[in-house]
C-alpha positions in Angstrom: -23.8 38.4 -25.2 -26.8 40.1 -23.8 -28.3 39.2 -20.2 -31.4 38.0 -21.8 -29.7 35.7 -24.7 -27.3 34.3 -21.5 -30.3 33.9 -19.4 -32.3 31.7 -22.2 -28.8 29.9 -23.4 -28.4 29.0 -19.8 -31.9 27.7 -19.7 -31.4 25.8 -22.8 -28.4 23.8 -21.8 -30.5 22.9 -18.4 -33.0 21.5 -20.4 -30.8 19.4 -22.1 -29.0 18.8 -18.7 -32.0 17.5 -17.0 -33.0 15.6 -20.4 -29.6 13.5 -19.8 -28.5 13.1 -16.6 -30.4 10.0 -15.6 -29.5 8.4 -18.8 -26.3 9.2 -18.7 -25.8 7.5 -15.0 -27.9 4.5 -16.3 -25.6 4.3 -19.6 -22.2 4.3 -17.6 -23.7 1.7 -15.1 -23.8 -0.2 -18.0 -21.1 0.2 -19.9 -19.1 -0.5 -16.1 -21.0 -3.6 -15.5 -20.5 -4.7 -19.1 -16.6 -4.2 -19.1 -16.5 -6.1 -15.4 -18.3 -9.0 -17.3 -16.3 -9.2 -20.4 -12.7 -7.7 -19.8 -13.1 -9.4 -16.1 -12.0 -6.5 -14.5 -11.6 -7.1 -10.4 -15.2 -6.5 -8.6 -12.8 -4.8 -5.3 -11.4 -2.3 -7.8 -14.5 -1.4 -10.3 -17.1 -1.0 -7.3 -15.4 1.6 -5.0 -14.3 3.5 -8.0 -17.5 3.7 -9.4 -18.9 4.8 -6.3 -16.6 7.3 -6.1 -17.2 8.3 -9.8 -21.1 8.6 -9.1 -21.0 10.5 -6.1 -18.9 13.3 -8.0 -21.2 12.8 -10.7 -23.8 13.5 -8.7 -22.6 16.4 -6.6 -22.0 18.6 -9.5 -25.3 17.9 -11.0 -26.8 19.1 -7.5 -24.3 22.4 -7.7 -25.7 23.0 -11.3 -29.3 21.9 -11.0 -30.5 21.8 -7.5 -34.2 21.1 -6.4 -33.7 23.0 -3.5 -30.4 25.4 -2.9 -31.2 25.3 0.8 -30.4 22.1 0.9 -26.9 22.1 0.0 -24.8 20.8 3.1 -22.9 23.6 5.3 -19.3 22.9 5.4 -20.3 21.5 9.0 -22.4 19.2 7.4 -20.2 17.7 4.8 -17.6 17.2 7.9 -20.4 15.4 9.7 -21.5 13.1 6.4 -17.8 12.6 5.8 -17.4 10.7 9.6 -20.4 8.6 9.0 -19.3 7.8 5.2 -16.0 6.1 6.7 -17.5 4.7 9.8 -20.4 3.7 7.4 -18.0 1.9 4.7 -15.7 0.5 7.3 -18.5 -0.9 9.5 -20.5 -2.2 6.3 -16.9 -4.1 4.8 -16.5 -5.9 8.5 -19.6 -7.1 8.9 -19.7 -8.1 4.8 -16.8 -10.5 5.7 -18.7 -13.0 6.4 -21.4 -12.6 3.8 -18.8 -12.0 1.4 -17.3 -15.5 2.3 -21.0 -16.7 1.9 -21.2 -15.4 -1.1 -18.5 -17.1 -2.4 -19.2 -20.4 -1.3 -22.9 -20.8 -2.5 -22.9 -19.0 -5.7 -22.3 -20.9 -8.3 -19.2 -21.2 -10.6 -20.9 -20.7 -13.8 -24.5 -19.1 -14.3 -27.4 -21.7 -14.1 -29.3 -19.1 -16.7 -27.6 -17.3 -19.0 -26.8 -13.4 -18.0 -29.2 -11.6 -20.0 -31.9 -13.5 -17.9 -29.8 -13.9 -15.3 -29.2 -10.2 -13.9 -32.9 -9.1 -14.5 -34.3 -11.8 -12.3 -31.1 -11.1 -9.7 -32.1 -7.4 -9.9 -35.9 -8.7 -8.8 -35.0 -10.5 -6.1 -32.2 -8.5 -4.3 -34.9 -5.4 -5.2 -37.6 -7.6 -2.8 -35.6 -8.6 0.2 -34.0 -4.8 0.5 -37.9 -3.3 0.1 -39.1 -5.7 2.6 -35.7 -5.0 5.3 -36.4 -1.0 4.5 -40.2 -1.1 5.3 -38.9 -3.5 8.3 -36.9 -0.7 9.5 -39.8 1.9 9.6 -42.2 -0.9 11.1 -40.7 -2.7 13.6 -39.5 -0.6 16.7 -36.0 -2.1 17.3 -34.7 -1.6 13.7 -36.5 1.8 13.6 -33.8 2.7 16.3 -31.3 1.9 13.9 -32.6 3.3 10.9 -33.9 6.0 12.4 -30.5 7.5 12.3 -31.0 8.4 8.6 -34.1 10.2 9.0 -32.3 13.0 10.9 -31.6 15.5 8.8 -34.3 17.7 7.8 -32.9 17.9 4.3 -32.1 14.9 1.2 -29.1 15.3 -0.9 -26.1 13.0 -1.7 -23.9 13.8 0.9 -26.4 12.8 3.7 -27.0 9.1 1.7 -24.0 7.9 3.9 -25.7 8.8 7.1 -26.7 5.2 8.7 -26.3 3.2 11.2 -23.2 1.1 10.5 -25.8 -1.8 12.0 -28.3 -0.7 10.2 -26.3 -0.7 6.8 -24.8 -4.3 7.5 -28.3 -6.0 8.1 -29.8 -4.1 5.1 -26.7 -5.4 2.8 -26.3 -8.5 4.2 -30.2 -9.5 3.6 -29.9 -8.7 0.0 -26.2 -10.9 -0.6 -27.8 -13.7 1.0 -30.8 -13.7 -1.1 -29.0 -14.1 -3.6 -26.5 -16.3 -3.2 -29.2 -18.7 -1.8 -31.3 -18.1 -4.7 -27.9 -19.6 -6.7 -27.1 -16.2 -8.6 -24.0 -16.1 -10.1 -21.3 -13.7 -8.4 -21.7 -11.8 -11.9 -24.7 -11.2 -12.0 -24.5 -10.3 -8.2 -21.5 -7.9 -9.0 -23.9 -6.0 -12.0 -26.9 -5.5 -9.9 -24.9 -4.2 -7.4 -23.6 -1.4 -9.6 -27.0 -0.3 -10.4 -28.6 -0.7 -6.9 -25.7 1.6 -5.5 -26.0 4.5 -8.5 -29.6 4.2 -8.1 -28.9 4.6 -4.0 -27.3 7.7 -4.4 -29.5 9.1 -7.7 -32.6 9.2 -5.3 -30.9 11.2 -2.6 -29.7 13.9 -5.0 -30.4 16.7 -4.5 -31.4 17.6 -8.2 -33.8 19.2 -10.5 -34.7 15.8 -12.5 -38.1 14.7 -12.9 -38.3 11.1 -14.9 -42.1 11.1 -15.7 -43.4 7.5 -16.4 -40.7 6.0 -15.3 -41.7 6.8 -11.7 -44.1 3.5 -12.2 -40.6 1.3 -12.5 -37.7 3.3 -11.1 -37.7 4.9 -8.0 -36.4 8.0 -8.2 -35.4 11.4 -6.1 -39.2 12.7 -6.7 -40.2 9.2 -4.9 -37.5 9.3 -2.1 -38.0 13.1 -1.4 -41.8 12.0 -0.3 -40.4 8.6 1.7 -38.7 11.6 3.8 -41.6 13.4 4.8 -42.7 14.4 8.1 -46.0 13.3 7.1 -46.1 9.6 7.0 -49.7 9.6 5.3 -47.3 10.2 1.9 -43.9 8.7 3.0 -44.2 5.3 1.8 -41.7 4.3 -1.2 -39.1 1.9 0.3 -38.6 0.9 -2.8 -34.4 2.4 -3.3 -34.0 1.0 -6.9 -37.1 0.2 -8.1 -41.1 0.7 -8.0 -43.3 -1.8 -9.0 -42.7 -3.3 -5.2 -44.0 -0.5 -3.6 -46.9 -0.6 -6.2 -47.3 -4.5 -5.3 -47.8 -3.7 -1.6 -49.5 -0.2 -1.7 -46.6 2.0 -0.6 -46.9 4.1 -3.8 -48.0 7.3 -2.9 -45.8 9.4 -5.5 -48.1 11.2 -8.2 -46.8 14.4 -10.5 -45.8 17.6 -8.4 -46.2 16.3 -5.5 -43.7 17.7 -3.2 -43.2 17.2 0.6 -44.1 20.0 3.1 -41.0 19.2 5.4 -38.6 16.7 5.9 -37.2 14.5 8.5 -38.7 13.3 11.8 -42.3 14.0 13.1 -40.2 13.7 16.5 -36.9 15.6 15.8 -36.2 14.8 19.8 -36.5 11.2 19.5 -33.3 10.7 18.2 -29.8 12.6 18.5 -29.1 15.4 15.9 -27.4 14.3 12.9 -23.8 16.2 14.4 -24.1 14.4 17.8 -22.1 11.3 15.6 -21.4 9.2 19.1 -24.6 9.8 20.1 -26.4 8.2 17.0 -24.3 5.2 17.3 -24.9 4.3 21.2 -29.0 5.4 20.4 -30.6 1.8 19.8 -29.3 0.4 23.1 -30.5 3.4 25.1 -33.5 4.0 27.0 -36.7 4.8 24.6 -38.4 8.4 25.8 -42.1 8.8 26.2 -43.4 11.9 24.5 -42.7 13.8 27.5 -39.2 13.1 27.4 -39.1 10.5 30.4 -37.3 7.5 30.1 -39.0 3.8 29.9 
């Protein structure tokens, strides 16, 4: 085959790649959250494999469509998102124990609304309470020091989601199980909306050539999240992780078409540790704050 015909074939099946890889992840989310429901297959099983199944998703789409190739994570970097994935996980599953138990306790046995109304208005609500803990975070200076921590690195891909504060994670997580178990949601329609928030978590930090038009108005996407990273907070906004119409709601929206953000990461890179200083990001909230200057206060 000629360069030129490989050149456009490769284009061609990019197209199509691009056309379908959103779908695709929103079709197996599904069709995982269906079987859970209907072949009552164990929530502790399905959920950690389907994370694991997303990420690699994911990860290859980055390797074969990236937005930016500079931002593909060194092999130091993957070693450093690899610590704070475990500590992440492992933090996030002890402090979960008790809102697990929660959980378990206050949701009800069988669904007060049937599931096809139940999940939508389950999606709403853990959608609210995780905007309103993320905007928290960026507001309010204590929890800033926590999630500060993922605002490090000066690129966004999927390998770098799982950069947190293990606090951080737990309150975030915790905030949205408690909504709704209060609220009465069943535990299956708890377990489906969690499938989709976490593959939508990870779709918006990929690092990947996919632009959902439209739908940017209802799903947040990696266009959105790409901006909620910038160094200039004038377009950040969008704490929206799942979906949009919140930040619409209370005029975080700043996402229009080909908009693109000049840099990445902190205005302040020295106001918190570097992403590899792993120790160091952990022991940061209870440390002295630093005026501009670097003095402590």
């Amino acid at each position: 085959m000629r360069p030129a015909r490989r050149l456009s074939a490769r284009c061609h099946y990019q197209r199509i790649l691009r056309t379908l890889a959103y779908p695709l992840l929103l079709a197996s989310t599904f069709v995982v959250a269906a079987g859970s429901l209907i072949l009552h297959w164990d929530p502790g099983r399905v959920s950690p494999l389907f994370l694991v199944g997303t990420l690699l998703y994911l990860t290859a789409l980055e390797r074969l469509m990236p937005h930016r190739r500079d931002w593909h994570p060194s092999r130091t970097e993957w070693r450093w998102y690899g610590v704070y994935f475990l500590l992440t996980m492992a933090g996030s599953a002890l402090a979960q124990l008790g809102v697990t138990t929660a959980v378990g306790r206050i949701s009800p046995a069988d669904p007060v609304l049937p599931l096809w109304a139940e999940i939508p208005a389950a999606l709403l609500s853990g959608s609210l309470a995780s905007y309103l803990v993320h905007r928290l975070g960026h507001t309010n200076p204590l929890l800033w020091r926590l999630h500060g921590v993922h605002h490090v690195p000066q690129k966004v891909n999927v390998a770098n989601n799982g950069v947190n504060h293990v606090l951080d994670i737990a309150l975030a997580q915790g905030a949205v199980q408690l909504t709704l178990a209060l609220a009465g949601f069943s535990r299956e329609s708890v377990l489906a909306t969690g499938l989709f928030v976490a593959a939508q978590g990870y779709f918006i930090h990929a690092n990947i050539d996919v632009r959902i038009g439209r739908l940017n108005h209802v799903l947040a996407s990696p266009e959105q999240h790409r901006l909620h990273h910038s160094t200039d907070l004038s377009e950040a906004g969008h704490y929206g992780s799942d979906l949009s119409c919140w930040d619409h709601l209370f005029g975080s929206f700043t996402w229009r078409s080909g908009r693109e953000p000049a840099a990445v990461g902190l205005g302040d890179p020295t106001s918190f540790p570097e992403t590899g200083e792993i120790l160091g990001s952990l022991l940061h909230p209870w440390r002295r704050a630093k005026r501009p200057g670097g003095e402590s206060v």
